[in-house]
C-alpha positions as CSV (number, residue, x, y, z in Angstrom):
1,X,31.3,-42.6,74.9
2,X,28.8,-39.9,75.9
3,X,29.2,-40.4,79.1
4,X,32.9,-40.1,78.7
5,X,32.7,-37.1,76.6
6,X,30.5,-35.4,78.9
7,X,33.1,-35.7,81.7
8,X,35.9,-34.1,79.8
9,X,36.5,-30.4,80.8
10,X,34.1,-27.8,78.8
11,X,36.9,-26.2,77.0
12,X,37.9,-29.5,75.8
13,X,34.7,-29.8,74.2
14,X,34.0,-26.3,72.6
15,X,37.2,-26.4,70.9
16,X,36.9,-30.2,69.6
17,X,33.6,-29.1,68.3
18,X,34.9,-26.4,66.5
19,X,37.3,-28.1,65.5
20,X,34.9,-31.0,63.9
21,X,32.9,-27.6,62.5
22,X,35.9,-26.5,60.6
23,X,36.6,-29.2,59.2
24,X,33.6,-30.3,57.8
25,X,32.9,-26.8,56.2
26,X,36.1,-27.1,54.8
27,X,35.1,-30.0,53.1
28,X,31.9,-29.2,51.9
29,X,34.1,-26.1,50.2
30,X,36.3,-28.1,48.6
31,X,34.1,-31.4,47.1
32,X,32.7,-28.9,44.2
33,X,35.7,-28.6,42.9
34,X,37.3,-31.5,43.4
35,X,34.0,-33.1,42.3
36,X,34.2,-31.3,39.5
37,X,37.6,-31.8,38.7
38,X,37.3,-35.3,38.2
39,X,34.0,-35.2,36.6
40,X,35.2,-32.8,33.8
41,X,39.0,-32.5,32.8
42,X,38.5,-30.7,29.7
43,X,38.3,-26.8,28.9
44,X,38.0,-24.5,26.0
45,X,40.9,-22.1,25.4
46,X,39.3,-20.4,22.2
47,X,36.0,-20.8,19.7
48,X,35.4,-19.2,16.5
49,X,32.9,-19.3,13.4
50,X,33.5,-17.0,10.0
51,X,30.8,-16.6,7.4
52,X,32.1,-17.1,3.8
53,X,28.8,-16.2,2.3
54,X,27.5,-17.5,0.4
55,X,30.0,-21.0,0.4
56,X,30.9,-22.0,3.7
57,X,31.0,-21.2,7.0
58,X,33.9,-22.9,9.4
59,X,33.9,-23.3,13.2
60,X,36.9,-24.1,15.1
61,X,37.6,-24.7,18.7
62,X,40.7,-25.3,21.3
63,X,40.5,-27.4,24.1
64,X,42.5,-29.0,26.4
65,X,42.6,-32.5,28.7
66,X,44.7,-32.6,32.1
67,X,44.0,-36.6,32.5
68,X,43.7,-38.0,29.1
69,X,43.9,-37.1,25.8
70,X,40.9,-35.9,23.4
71,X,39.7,-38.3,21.5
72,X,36.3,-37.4,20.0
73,X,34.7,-34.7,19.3
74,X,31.2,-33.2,17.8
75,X,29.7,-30.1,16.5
76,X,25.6,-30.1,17.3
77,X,24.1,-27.6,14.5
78,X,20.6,-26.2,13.8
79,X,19.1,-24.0,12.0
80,X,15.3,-23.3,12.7
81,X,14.6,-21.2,10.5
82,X,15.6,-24.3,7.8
83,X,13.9,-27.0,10.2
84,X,17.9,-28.1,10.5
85,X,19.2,-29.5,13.6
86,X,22.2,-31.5,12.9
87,X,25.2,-34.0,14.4
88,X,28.7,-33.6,12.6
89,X,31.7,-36.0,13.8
90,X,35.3,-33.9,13.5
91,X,38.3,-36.2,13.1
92,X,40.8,-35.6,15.7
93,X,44.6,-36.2,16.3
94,X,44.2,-38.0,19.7
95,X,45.9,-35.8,22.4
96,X,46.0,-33.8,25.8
97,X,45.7,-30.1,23.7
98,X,43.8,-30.3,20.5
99,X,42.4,-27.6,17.5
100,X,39.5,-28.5,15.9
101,X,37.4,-27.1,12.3
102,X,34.6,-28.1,10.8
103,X,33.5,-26.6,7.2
104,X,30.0,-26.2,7.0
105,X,28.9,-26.5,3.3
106,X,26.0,-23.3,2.5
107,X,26.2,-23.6,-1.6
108,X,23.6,-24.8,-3.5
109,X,20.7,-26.5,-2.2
110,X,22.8,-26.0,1.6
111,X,21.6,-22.5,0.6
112,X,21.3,-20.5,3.9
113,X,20.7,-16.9,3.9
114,X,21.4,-13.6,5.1
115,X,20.2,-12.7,8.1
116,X,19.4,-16.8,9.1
117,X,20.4,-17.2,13.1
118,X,22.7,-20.5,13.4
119,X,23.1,-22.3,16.9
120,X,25.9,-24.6,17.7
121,X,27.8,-26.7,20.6
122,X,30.4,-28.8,20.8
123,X,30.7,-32.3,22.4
124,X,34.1,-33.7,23.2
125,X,35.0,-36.9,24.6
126,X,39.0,-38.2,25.8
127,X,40.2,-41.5,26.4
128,X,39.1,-42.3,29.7
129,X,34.9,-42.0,29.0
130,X,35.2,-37.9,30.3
131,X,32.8,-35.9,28.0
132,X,32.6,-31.9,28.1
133,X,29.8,-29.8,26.6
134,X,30.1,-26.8,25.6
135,X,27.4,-23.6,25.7
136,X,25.4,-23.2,23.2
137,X,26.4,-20.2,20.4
138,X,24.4,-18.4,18.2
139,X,24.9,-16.0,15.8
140,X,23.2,-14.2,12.5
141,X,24.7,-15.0,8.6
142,X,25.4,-12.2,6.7
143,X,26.8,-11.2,3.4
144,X,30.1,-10.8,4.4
145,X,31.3,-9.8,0.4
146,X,30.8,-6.4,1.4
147,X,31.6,-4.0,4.1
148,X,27.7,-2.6,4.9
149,X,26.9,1.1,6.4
150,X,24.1,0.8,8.3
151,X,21.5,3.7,9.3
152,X,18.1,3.4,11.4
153,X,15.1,5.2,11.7
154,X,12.3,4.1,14.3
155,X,11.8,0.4,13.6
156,X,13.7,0.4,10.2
157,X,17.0,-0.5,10.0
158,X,18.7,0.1,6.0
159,X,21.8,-1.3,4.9
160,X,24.2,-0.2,2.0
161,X,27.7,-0.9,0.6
162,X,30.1,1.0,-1.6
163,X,28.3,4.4,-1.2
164,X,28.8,7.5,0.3
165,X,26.9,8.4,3.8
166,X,24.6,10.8,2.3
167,X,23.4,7.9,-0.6
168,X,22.2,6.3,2.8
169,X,20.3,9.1,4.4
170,X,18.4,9.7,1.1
171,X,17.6,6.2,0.8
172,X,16.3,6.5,3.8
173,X,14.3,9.1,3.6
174,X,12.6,7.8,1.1
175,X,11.9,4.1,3.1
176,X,10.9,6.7,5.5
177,X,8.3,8.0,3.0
178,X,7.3,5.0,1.9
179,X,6.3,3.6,5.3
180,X,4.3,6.6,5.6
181,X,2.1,5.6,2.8
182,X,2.0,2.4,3.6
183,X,0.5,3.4,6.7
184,X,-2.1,5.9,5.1
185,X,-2.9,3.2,2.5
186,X,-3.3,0.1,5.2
187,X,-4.2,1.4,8.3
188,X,-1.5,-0.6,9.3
189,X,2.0,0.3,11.9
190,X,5.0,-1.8,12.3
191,X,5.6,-2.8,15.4
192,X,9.2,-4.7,15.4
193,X,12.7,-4.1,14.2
194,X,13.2,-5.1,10.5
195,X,16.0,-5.1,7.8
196,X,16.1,-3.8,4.1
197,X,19.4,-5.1,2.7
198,X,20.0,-2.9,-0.8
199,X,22.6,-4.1,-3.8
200,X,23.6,-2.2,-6.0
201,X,24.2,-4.8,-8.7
202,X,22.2,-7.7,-10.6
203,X,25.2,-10.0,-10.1
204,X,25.4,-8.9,-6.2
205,X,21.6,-9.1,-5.7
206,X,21.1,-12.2,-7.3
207,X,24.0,-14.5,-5.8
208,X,22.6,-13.4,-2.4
209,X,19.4,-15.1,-3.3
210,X,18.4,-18.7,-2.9
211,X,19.2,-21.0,-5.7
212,X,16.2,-21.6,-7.3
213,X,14.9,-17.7,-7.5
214,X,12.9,-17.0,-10.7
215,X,14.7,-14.5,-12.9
216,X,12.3,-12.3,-13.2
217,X,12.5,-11.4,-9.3
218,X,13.3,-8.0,-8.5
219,X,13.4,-8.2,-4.8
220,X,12.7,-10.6,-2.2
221,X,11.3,-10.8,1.3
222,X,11.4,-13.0,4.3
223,X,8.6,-12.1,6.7
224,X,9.9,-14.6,9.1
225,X,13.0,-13.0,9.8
226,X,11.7,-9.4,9.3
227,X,14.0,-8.4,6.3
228,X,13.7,-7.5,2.4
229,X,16.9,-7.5,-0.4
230,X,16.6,-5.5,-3.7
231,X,19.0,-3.9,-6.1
232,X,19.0,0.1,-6.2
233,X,21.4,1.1,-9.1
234,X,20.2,4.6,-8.7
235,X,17.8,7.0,-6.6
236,X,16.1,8.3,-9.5
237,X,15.2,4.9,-10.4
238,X,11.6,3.9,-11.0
239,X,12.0,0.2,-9.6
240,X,13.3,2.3,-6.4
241,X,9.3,3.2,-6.3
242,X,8.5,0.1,-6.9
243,X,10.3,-2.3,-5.6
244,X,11.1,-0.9,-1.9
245,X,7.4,-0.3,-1.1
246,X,6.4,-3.6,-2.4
247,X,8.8,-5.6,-0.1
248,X,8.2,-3.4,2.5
249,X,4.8,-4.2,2.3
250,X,5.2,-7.7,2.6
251,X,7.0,-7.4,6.4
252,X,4.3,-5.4,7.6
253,X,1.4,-7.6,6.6
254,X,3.4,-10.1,8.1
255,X,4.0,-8.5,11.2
256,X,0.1,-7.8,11.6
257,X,-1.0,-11.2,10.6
258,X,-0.9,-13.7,12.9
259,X,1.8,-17.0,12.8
260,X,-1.0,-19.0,12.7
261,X,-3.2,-17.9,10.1
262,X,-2.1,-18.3,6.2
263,X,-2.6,-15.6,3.7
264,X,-2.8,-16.8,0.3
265,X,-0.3,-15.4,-2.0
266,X,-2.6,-13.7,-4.2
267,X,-3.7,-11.2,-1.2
268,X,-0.2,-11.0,-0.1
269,X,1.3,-10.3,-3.5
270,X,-1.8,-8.0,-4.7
271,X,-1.9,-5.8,-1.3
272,X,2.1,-5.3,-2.2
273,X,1.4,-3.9,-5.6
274,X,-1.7,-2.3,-4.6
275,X,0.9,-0.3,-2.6
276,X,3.5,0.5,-4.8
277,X,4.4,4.4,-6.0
278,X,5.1,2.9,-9.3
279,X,3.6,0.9,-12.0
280,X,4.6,0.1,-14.9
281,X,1.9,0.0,-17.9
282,X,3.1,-3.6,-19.3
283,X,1.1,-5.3,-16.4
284,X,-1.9,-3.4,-17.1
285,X,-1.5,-4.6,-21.2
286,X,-0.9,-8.0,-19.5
287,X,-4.0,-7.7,-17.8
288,X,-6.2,-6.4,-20.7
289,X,-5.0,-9.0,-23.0
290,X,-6.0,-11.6,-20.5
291,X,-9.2,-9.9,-20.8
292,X,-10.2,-9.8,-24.1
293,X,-8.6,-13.7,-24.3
294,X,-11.3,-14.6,-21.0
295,X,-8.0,-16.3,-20.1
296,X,-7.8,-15.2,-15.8
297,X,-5.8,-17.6,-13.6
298,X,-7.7,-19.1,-11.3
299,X,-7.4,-18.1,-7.7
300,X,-6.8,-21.7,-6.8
301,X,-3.3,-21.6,-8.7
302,X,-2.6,-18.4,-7.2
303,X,-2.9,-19.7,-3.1
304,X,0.7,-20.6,-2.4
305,X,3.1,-20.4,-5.7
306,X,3.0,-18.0,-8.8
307,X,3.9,-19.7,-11.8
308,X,7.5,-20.5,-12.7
309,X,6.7,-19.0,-16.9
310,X,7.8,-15.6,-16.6
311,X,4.4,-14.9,-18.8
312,X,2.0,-16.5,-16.2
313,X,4.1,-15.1,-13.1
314,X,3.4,-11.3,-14.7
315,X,-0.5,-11.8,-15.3
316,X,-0.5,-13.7,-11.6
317,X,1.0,-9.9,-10.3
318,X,-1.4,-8.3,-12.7
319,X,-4.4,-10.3,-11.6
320,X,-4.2,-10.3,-7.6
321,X,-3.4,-6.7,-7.9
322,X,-6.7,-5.6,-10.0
323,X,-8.8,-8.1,-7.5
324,X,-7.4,-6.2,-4.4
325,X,-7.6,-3.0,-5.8
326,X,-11.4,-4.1,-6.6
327,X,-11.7,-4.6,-2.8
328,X,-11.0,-1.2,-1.7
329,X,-13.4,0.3,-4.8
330,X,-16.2,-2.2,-3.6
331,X,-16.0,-2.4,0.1
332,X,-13.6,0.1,1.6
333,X,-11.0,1.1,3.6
334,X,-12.5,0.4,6.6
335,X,-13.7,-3.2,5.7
336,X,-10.5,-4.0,4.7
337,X,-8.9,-3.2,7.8
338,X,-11.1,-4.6,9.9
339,X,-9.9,-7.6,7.8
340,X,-6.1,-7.3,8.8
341,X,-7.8,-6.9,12.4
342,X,-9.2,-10.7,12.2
343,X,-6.2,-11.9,10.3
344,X,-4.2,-10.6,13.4
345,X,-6.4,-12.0,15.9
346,X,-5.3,-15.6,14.5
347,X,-8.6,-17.0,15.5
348,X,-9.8,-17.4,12.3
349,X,-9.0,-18.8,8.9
350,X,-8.6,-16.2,6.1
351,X,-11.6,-17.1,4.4
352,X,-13.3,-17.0,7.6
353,X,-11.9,-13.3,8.4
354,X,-13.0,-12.5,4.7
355,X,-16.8,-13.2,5.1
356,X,-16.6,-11.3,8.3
357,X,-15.0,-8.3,7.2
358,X,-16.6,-8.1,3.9
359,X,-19.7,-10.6,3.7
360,X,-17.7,-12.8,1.5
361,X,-15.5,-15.7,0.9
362,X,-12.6,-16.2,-1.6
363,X,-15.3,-18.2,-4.0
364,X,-17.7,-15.6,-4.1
365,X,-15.4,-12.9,-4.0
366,X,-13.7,-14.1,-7.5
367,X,-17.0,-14.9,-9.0
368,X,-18.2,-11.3,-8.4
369,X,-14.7,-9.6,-9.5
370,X,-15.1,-11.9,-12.7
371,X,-18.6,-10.5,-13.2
372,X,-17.2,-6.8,-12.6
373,X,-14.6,-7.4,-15.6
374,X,-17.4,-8.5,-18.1
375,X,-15.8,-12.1,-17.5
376,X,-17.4,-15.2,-17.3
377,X,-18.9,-16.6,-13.3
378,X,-16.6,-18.9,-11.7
379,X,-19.5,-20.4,-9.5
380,X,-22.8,-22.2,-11.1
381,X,-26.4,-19.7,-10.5
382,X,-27.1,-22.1,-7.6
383,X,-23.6,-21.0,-6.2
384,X,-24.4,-17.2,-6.8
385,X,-26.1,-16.8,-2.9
386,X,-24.3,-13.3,-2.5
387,X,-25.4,-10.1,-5.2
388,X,-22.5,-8.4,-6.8
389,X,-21.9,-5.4,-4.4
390,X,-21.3,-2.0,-5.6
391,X,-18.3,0.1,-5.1
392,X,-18.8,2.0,-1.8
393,X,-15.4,4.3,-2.3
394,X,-13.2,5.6,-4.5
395,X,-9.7,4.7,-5.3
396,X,-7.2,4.9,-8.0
397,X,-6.1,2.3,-9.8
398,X,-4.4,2.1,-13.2
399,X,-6.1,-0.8,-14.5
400,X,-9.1,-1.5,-16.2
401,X,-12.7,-1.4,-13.9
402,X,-15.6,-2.3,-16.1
403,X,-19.0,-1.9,-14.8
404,X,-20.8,-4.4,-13.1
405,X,-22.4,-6.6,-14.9
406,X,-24.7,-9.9,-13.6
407,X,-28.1,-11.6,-14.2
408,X,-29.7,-8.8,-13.1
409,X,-28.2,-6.7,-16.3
410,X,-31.9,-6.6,-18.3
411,X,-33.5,-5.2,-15.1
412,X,-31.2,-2.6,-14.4
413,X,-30.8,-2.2,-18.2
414,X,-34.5,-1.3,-18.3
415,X,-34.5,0.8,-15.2
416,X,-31.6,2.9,-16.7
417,X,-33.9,3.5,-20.2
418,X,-36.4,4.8,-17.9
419,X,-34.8,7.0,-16.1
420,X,-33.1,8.7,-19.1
421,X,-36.4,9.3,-20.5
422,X,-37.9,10.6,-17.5
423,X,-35.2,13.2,-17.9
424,X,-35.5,13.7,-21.3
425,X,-38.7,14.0,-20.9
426,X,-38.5,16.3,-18.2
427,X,-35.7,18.3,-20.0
428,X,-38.4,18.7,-23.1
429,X,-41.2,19.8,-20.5
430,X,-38.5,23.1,-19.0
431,X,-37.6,24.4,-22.6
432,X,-41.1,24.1,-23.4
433,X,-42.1,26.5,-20.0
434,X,-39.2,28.4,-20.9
435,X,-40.2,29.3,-24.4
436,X,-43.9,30.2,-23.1
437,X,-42.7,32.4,-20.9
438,X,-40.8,34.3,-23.2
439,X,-43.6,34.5,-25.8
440,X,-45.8,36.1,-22.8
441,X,-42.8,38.6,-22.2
442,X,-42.1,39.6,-25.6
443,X,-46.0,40.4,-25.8
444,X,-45.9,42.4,-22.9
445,X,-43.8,44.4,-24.1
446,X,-45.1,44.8,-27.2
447,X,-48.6,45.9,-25.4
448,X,-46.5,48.3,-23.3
449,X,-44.8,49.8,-27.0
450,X,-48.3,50.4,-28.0
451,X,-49.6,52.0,-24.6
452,X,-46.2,54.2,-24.8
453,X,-47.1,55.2,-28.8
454,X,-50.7,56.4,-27.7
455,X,-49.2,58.3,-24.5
456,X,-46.7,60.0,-27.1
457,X,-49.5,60.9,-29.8
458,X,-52.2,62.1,-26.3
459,X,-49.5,64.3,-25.0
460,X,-48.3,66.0,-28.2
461,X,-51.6,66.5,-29.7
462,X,-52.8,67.2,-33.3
463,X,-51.6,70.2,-34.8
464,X,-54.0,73.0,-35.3
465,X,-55.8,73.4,-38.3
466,X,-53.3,71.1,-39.9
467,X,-50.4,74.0,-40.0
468,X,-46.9,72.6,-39.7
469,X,-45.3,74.1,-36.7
470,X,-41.7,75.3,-37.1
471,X,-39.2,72.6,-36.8
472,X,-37.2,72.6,-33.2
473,X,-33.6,73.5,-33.8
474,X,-32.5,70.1,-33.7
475,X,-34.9,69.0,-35.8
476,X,-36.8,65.8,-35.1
477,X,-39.6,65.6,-32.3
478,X,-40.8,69.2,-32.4
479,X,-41.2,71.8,-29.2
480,X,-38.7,72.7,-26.3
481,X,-37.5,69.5,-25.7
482,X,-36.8,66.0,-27.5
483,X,-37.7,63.2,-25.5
484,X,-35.0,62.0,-23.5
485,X,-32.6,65.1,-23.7
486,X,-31.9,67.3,-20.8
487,X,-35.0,69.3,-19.6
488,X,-37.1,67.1,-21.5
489,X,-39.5,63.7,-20.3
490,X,-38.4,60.4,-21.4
491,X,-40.5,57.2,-21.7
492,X,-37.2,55.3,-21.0
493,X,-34.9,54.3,-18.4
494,X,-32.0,56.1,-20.0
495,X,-30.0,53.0,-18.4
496,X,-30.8,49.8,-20.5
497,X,-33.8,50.2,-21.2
498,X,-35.1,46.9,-22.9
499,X,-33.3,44.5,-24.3
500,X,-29.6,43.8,-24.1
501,X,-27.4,45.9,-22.8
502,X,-26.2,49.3,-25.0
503,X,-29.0,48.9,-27.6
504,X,-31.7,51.0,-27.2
505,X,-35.3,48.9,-27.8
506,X,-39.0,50.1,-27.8
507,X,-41.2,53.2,-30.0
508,X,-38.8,55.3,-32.0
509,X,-39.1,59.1,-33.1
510,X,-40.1,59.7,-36.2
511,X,-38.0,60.2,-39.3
512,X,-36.9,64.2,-39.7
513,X,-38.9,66.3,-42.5
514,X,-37.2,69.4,-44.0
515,X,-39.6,72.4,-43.7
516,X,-41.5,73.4,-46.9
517,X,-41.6,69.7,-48.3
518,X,-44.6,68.1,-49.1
519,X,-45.8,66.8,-45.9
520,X,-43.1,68.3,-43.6
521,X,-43.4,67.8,-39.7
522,X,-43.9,65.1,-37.6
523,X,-46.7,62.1,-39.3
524,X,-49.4,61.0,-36.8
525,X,-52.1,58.5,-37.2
526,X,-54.9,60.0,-38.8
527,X,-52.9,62.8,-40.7
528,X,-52.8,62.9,-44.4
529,X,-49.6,63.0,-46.5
């Protein structure tokens, strides 16, 4: 054959070869296709979901066969946020072109809520063993009862119903003011895209909640999909101040803290209403009465659930927020973030990050905070390694701070006595020095008021041969002049001279004589009346 081919004429064999070329590019086009085409004769015309929150939600599809009819078909479901991943089986009318729907049941304990992301595919099979899969779908619940207005501002993203536009900007201003001091409080910055859903009804706040919500819930948050609910009946409202800041709080803990690290909810709760703009004084009586009672919750019921009594549930609140508002007082802003630094990190356990940031773990720290209320230890005197630590800054708080108090109470008790009557003492010794020293001035100026007396009598002089003079004009001292008047000497500052201010102190004249009276002009020492 080769050598046969080799004889024919060269333009014989360029154009069989092309010709061979052609056609085996043609059908290496075509087998795809065709391939295909036999492999899968199925296709999707249309696919659908609608949310009925909070019911149902159905899923529908159209598809067609060009070989056999349809004869099966399946809808793959999951849910991660709900650990769900599950395999439905849709009846079918057997045939060529079918419509399927499937009613996925979300009531009840099928509870799935706003803002969950669902992923689904559908499996179809026909008669003759051909199977078609089709791409996977996602998409986000939401409470489709209402129509929502949405406004955003940096990473915050707000949503409200049946209010007007500027309703919305004004809420948001005020998230907007809220983040700030959540930010000057914490330290902390969000740092992805989250969701605050607001209702402005009970009825529409609570239906949107899971099944088994406590009553007494005024808001709720899901760190793991970045978004908060609460009910905002109006702006001027105080649970506005309370509640949005407090759920706000929890997403950016959440979003500092690492996946892998688990916050008890007694830090997560009490940082929340450590960070509210409101408070209302019924938690602090909660608290108190707790106090005087010596009947504190433990922290080891506080770690992942609050009690279900609505009681217990408010001195839980009460509680974690007067131990994390003792945190600040005792060790500071900076310690405490340093903590959400090493809760971030995710490379230690919180009560590892605890003893690093502040020198102590949860045990100790609750032992201590008990011995700061006047309450009794939690840990035995063997336990008590660590010394009560003193607050080292300032911040406010509405509830009750008692001082510390520990076994070391008699000691400092003692050392407090002392140094009150080392000041008393002290106190006794300046008043004492103080007195002195105006004794020794008042009789320095009673020495200079007898010095000035003898000046007066020297410079006068006796009358001669005891002989009256005439009395001066004005009467008084006698000769041109009265001490102190114009033309005359003075012994005095004519400003102030002693004393207080306006009343003239020191040697006075002496009293006026009318001429011709027994004794008459001026007296002097040694004279006779």
């Amino acid at each position: 054959m080769l050598v046969r081919y080799a004889r024919l004429p060269l333009l014989v064999r360029v154009l069989s070869s092309l010709a061979v070329a052609w056609l085996l590019t043609a059908g290496a086009l075509a087998s795809p296709a065709l391939a295909k085409q036999a492999a899968d004769p199925m296709s999707v015309m249309a696919q659908t979901q609608n949310v009925h929150f909070p019911d149902y939600i159905d899923f529908q599809i159209s598809a067609s066969d060009i070989l056999a009819p349809i004869v099966s078909a399946y809808i793959h479901v999951s849910i991660p946020l709900l650990d769900v991943d599950n395999t439905n089986r849709v009846a079918v009318n057997a045939a060529k072109t079918v419509t399927l729907h499937w009613r996925m049941n979300t009531s009840g304990d099928n509870y799935v809520m706003p803002g969950a992301t669902i992923t689904y595919y559908w499996e179809l099979s026909d008669s003759l063993d051909n199977s078609h899969l089709t791409k996977y779908t996602s998409f986000i619940v939401t409470d489709t009862r209402f129509s929502w207005k949405s406004a955003t501002q940096g990473y915050m993203h707000l949503h409200w119903y049946n209010e007007t536009s500027g309703f919305g900007q004004s809420l948001l201003t005020r998230a907007t003011t809220d983040e700030q001091h959540l930010v000057e409080v914490t330290g902390l910055n969000y740092h992805q895209t989250f969701d605050l859903w607001v209702y402005s009804s009970e009825n529409a706040f609570r239906s949107a909640l899971p099944p088994d919500t406590l009553e007494w819930v005024g808001g709720e948050a899901f760190p793991p999909l970045n978004e908060a609910f609460f009910m905002v009946s109006s702006l001027t409202d105080e649970t506005l101040a309370r509640d949005m800041p407090h759920e706000m709080t929890h997403l950016l803990l959440h979003q500092t803290v690492s996946a892998h690290t688990d916050v008890p909810l007694w830090f997560d709760e009490g940082l929340a209403v450590y960070c509210q703009l409101y408070h209302e004084p019924e938690m602090t009586d909660r608290l108190n009465e707790a106090l005087r009672n010596h009947s504190l919750l433990p922290l080891s019921q506080l770690m992942q659930r609050f009690p279900s009594d609505s009681d217990a549930a408010y001195l839980a609140y009460a509680e974690s927020w007067n131990l994390v508002d003792y945190m600040y007082r005792t060790f500071g802003k900076t310690a405490l973030q340093h903590l959400f630094q090493l809760l971030g990190s995710g490379q230690q356990t919180f009560d590892e990050a605890l003893q690093a940031a502040i020198g102590e773990d949860q045990a100790h720290l609750e032992n201590q905070w008990h011995l700061a209320l006047h309450q009794p230890p939690t840990l035995s005197s063997a336990e008590m390694q660590t010394p009560v630590a003193q607050p080292a800054t300032t911040a406010q708080s509405q509830l009750p701070v008692p001082a510390t108090s520990d076994s070391r109470d008699i000691t400092l008790a003692g050392l407090g006595a002392l140094l009150m009557l080392t000041s008393l003492l002290g106190t006794a010794l300046l008043l004492v020095s103080i007195r002195n020293q105006r004794l020794q001035a008042l009789a320095a100026v009673q020495e200079a008021e007898q010095i000035l007396a003898i000046s007066r009598r020297d410079w006068q002089g006796p009358p001669p041969f005891r002989v009256p003079p005439p009395a001066s004009p004005q009467g008084g001292w006698p000769g041109p002049s009265v001490p102190g008047s114009a033309g005359g000497f003075s012994y005095f500052d004519s400003d102030q001279p002693f004393g207080s201010p306006g009343k003239e102190e020191g040697p006075q004249p002496p009293p006026f004589q009318e001429p011709g009276s027994e004794g008459h002009g001026p007296w002097f020492p040694g004279s006779e009346r």
